[in-house]
BALOKE-855949 format. One record per residue (C-alpha): x, y, z; residue in three letters. Coordinates in steps of 0.05 Angstrom, whole numbers, padded with zeros to 5 digits, always signed. Each point is the difference from the previous one (the first is absolute). Layout:
BEGIN
XYZALA...
//
This chain:
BEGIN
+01845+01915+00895UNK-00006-00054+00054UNK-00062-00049-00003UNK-00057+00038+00033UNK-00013-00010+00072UNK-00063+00004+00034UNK-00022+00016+00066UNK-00069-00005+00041UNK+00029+00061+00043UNK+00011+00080-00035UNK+00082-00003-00002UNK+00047+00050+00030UNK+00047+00047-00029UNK+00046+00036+00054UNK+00036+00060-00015UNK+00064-00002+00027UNK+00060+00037+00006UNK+00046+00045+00047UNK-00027+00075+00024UNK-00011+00052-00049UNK-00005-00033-00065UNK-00073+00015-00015UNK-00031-00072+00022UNK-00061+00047+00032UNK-00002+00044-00060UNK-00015-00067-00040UNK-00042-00027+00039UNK-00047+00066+00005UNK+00009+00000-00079UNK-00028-00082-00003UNK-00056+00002+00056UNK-00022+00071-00021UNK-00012-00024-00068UNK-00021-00067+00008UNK-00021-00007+00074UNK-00072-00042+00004UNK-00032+00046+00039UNK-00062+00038-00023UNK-00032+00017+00066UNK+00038+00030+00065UNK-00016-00031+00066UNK-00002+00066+00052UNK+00059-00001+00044UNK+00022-00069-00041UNK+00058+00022-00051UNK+00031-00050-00023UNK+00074-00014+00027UNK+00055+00042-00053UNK+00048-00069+00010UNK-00062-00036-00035UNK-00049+00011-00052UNK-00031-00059-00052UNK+00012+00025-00071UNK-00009-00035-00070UNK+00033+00008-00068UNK-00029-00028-00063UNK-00047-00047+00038UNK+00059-00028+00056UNK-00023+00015+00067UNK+00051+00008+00050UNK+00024+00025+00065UNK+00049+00061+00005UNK+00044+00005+00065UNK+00050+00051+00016UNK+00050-00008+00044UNK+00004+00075+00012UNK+00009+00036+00068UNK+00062-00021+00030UNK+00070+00039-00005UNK+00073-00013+00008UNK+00057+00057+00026UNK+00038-00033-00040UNK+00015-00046-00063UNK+00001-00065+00048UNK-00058-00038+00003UNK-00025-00002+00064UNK-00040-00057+00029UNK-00063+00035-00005UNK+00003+00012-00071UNK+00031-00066-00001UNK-00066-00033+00028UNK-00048+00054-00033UNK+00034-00029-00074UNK-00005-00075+00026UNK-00083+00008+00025UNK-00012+00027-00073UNK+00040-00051-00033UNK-00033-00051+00039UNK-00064+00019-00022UNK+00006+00013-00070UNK+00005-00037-00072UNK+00026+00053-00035UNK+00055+00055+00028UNK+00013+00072-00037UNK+00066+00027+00024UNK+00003+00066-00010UNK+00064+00040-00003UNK+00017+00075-00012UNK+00023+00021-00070UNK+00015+00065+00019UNK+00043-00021+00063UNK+00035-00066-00032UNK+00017-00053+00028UNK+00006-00013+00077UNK+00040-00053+00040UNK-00072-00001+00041UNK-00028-00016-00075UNK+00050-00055+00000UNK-00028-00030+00070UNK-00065-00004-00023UNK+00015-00032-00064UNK+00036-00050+00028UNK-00050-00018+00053UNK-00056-00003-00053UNK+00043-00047-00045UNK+00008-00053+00050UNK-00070+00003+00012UNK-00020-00039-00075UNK-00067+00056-00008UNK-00014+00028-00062UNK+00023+00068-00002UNK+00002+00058-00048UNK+00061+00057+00004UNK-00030+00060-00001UNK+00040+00068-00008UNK-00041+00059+00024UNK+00007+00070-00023UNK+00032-00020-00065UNK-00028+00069-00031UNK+00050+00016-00053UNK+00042-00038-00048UNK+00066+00016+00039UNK-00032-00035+00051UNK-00013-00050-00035UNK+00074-00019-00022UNK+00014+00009+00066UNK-00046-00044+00032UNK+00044-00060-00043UNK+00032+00002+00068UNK-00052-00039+00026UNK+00013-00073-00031UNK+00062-00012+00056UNK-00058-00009+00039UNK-00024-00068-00032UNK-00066+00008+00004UNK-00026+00006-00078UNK-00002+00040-00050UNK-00014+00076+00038UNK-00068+00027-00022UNK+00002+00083+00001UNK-00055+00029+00023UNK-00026+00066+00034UNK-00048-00008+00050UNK-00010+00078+00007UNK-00022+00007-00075UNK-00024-00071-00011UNK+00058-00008-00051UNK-00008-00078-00028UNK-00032-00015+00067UNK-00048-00043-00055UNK+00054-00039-00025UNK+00021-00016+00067UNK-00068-00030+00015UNK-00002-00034-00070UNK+00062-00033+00028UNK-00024-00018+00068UNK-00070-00039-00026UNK+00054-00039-00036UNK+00031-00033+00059UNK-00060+00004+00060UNK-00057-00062-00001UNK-00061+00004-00027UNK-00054+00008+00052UNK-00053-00044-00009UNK-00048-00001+00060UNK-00019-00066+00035UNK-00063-00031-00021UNK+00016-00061+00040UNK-00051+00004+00063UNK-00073-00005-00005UNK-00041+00063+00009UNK-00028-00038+00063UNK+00059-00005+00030UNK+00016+00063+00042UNK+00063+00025-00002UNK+00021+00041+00064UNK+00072+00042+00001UNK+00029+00010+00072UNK+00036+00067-00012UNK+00021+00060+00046UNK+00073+00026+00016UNK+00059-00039+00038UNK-00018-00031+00070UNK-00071+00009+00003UNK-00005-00079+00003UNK-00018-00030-00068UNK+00033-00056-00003UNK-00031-00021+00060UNK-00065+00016-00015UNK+00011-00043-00055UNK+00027-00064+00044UNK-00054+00010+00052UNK-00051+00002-00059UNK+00027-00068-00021UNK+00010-00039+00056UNK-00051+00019+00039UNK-00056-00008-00053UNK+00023-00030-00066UNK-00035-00060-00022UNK+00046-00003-00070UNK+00068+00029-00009UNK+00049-00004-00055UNK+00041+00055-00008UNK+00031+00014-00076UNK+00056+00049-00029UNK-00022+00079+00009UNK-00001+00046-00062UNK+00029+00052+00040UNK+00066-00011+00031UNK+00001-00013+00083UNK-00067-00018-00024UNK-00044-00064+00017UNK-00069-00018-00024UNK-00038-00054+00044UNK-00056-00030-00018UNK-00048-00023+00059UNK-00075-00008+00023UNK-00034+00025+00049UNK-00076-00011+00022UNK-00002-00027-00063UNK+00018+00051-00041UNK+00062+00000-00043UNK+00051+00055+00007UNK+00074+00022-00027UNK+00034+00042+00053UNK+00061+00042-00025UNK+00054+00016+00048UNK+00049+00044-00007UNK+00058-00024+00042UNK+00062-00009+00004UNK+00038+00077-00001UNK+00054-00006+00039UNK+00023+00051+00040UNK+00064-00008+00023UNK+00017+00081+00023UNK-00046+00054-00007UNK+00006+00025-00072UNK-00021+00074-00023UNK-00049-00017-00048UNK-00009-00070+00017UNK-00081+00004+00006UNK-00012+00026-00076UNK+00022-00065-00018UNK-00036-00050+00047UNK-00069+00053-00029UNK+00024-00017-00072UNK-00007-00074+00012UNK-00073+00011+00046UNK-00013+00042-00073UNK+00008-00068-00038UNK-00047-00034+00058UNK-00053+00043-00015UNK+00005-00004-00067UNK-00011-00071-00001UNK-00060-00004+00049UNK-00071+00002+00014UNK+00005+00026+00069UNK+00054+00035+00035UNK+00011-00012+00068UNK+00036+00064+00026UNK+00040-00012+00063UNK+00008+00062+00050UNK+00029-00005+00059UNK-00029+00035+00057UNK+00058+00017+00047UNK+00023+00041-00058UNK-00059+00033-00029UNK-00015+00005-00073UNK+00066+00024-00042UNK+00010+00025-00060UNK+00018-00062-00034UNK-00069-00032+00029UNK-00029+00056-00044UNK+00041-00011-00061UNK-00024-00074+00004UNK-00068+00013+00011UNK-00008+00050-00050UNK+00032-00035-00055UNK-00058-00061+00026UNK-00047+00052-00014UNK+00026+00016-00063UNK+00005-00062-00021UNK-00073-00010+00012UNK+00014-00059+00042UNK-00055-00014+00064UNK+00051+00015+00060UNK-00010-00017+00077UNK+00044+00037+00053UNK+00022-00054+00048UNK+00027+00030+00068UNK+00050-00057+00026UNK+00048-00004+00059UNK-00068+00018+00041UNK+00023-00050+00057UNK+00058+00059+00009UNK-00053+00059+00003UNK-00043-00045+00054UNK+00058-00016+00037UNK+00017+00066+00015UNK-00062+00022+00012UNK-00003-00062+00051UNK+00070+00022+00029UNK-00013+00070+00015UNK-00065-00011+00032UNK+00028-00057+00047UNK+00053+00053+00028UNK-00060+00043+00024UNK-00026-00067+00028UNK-00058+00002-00053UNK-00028-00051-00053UNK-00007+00015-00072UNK-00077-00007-00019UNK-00028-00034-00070UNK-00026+00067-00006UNK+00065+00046+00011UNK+00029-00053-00051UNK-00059+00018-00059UNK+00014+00074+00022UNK+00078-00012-00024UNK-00026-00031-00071UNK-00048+00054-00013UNK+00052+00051+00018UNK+00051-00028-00051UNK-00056-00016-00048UNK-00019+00078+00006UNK+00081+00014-00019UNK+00000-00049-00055UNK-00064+00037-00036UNK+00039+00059+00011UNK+00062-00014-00029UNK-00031-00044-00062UNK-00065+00043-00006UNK+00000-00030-00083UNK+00001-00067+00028UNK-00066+00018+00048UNK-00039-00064-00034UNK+00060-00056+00025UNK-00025-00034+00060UNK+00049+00000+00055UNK+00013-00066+00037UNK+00057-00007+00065UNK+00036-00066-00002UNK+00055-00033+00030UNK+00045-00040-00034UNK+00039-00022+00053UNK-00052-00026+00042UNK-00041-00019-00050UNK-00056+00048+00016UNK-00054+00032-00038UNK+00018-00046-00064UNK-00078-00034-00008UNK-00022+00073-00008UNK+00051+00020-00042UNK-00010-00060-00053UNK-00081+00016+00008UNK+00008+00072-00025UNK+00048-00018-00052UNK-00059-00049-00029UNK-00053+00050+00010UNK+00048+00063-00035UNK+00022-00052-00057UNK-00087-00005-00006UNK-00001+00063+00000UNK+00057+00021-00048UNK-00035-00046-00049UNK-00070+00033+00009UNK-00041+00006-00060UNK-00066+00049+00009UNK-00057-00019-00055UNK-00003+00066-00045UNK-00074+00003+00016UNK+00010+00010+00069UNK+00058+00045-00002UNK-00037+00045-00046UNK-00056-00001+00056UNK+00046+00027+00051UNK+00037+00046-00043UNK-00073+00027-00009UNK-00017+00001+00066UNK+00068+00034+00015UNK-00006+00057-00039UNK-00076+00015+00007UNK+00021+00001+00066UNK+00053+00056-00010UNK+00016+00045-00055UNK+00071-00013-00028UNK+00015+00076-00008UNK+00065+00050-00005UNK-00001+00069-00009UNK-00061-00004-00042UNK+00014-00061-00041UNK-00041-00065+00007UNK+00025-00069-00007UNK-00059-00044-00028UNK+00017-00076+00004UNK-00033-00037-00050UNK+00021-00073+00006UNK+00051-00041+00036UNK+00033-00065-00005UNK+00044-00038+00028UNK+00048-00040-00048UNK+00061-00023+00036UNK+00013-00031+00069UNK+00059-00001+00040UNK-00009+00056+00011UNK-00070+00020-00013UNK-00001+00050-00050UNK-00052+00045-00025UNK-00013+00037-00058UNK-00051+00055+00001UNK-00035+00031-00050UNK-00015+00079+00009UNK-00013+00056-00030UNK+00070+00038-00011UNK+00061-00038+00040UNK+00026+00063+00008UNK-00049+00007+00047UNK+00021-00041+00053UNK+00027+00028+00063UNK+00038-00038+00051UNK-00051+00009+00055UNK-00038-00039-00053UNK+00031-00059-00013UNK+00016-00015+00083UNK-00075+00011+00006UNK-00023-00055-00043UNK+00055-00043+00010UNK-00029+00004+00074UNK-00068-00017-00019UNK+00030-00060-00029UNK+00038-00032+00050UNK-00066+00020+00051UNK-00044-00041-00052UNK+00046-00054-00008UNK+00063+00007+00046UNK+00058-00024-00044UNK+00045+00000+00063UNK+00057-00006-00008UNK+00013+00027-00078UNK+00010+00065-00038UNK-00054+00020-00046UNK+00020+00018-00074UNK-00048+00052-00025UNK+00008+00024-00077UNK-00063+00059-00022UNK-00007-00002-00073UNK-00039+00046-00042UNK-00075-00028-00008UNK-00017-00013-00086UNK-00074-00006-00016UNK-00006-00076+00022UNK+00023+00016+00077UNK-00037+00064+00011UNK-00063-00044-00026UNK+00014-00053+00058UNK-00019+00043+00047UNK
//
């Protein structure tokens, strides 16, 4: 085994291989048994071509490569770039083959590709279900790419000593400890084009007082250090995807690197651009923001274009376009925006643009005030006051069964989370849980951040709080 590696970002294992081998079949198997997910987001699933998983303690990220198809056994260019994206992202590679099928002279392209790329790859045969098979999949070592590990993804077959092999050659993750927790660290995320990585040069030159930008722990990534109004911040861009032809697929992978953003931040500034309206993607990053419990603000840029237009079409009926007709256009796309991310109602929404250098003082004042607010800690004696209040106030009832809340607490920040005591957990109805959590943010606003609420079955002590 090679000396252990370590990483401040979760690594990456593609799955990769040509059509019909089973690479989606294994990657259902791994996320659907080790996805970190306990909660769904509604109308956020998360991507099938990602999903974070873990196996005996090693976090990591699982990409497939999935969805494209040939006519023939010639790799075409687009399965050509769809192998090179996932390569380029990843430390670790499983090729996966077809044991049942043998060996293909598309098998052959792919190995060959994936050897002269140096990554760390395992050789996995797929639907290896029977030891005739498994002679047969001997086959496999012309391809040069290790010894061939048979597995079946449909049965789950030595899928574990697959995974007992991959923790072998992927880094360790150890999470960076390296910036002060007054230091906020801001992601600028969001899908291709929506102008990051000039939000991120506008944010620099036209207000940084200190910059000194260091290695990323994301690839394409950089992390810059700078101040502003005195307050010390870490932005992390995600730049530099190139996109050389429009690529099938192409998007999953500039949302798996925004994933590594987020995971890294205190506040995720989620780009959407208005001339497009809010995508899919947009929703996938958000949500997974949300998720993630990080505070999130959804920053409408390229509004120069939107006021232009406006400014256009009025001159040709020989009109001006009022300050007013202008706030009209925000609150319209506002109004879409809460439509489209109604889980992400508590993210302020700020219009910017980063080409002309608009909007940028308000944006860097809400990210202070959501960072505040992400860190908010309420003294238990006054959140058990408005808890009180709250449900004297109403009656937190379902078809005949009462939810009694005892005591509350709040012991974590970023985000605020809250554990309430009650009478039977079971108890608890959705309706219930959005209703306090919107006494809360009334009380003490926490713009900006999702609330973490946990009800737990009140013992003698709690019940006696109250």
């Amino acid at each position: 085994m090679d000396a252990v590696r370590t990483t401040s970002r979760k690594p990456v294992v593609a799955i990769v291989g040509r059509p019909n081998v089973g690479k989606s079949t294994l990657f259902n198997r791994l996320a659907g048994r080790r996805i970190a997910v306990v909660e769904e987001t509604p109308g956020i699933t998360r991507d099938r071509l990602y999903a974070p998983c873990e196996w005996q303690g090693y976090p990591f990220d699982l990409i497939d490569t999935g969805g494209f198809s040939t006519g023939s056994e010639v790799m075409t260019e687009d399965v050509r770039r769809q192998v090179e994206f996932a390569i380029d992202e990843a430390d670790a590679i499983l090729f996966v083959v077809d044991g049942k099928e043998g060996l293909s002279p598309l098998d052959q392209e792919v190995a060959e590709l994936l050897r002269k790329t140096g990554k760390r790859l395992l050789l996995v045969v797929n639907k290896v279900d029977s030891k005739r098979r498994a002679e047969e999949a001997v086959e496999f070592y012309q391809l040069a790419a290790g010894d061939p590990i048979m597995i079946s993804a449909v049965h789950g077959q030595d899928v574990d000593l697959m995974l007992d092999q991959l923790i072998e050659i992927i880094p360790k993750y150890e999470p960076s400890e390296e910036v002060s927790e007054d230091v906020v660290r801001a992601a600028i995320v969001g899908r291709p084009n929506v102008g990051k990585s000039r939000l991120l040069n506008a944010l620099l030159q036209e207000e940084r007082a200190i910059v000194s930008e260091v290695p990323g722990t994301t690839r394409d990534s950089i992390d810059t250090p700078f101040e502003w109004g005195g307050r010390q911040f870490v932005l992390i861009d995600t730049a530099g995807i190139r996109r050389k032809r429009k690529v099938k697929g192409f998007e999953y992978y500039s949302v798996i690197r925004a994933f590594g953003a987020i995971e890294r931040c205190d506040v995720a500034l989620c780009l959407l651009d208005p001339n497009e309206g809010v995508t899919d993607q947009d929703k996938r990053i958000v949500g997974y923001a949300h998720e993630e419990g990080r505070a999130s603000i959804l920053v409408v840029n390229k509004w120069d274009l939107v006021k232009d237009r406006a400014r256009a079409d009025a001159e040709q009926d020989g009109r001006r376009v009022t300050a007013r007709q202008i706030k009209t256009l925000m609150a319209d796309f506002t109004a879409e925006v809460r439509r489209e991310l109604v889980f992400a109602e508590y993210a302020p929404v700020v219009f910017v643009s980063a080409l002309r250098a608009e909007g940028l003082s308000e944006l860097m004042e809400t990210v202070v005030d959501v960072a505040e607010q992400h860190s908010k800690r309420v003294p238990t004696a006054m959140l058990n006051q408005v808890t009180q209040e709250a449900t004297t106030a109403r009656s937190l009832s379902f078809r005949g069964r009462v939810l009694k809340v005892y005591y509350a607490t709040q012991p974590q920040v970023r985000p605020p989370t809250f554990v309430l005591f009650v009478n039977d957990p079971d108890y608890v109805h959705f309706s219930h849980r959005r209703y306090l959590e919107n006494v809360l943010r009334e009380k003490f606003s926490f713009e900006g951040s999702p609330l973490r609420m946990t009800f737990r079955e009140a013992k003698g002590k709690e019940r006696s709080e109250r």
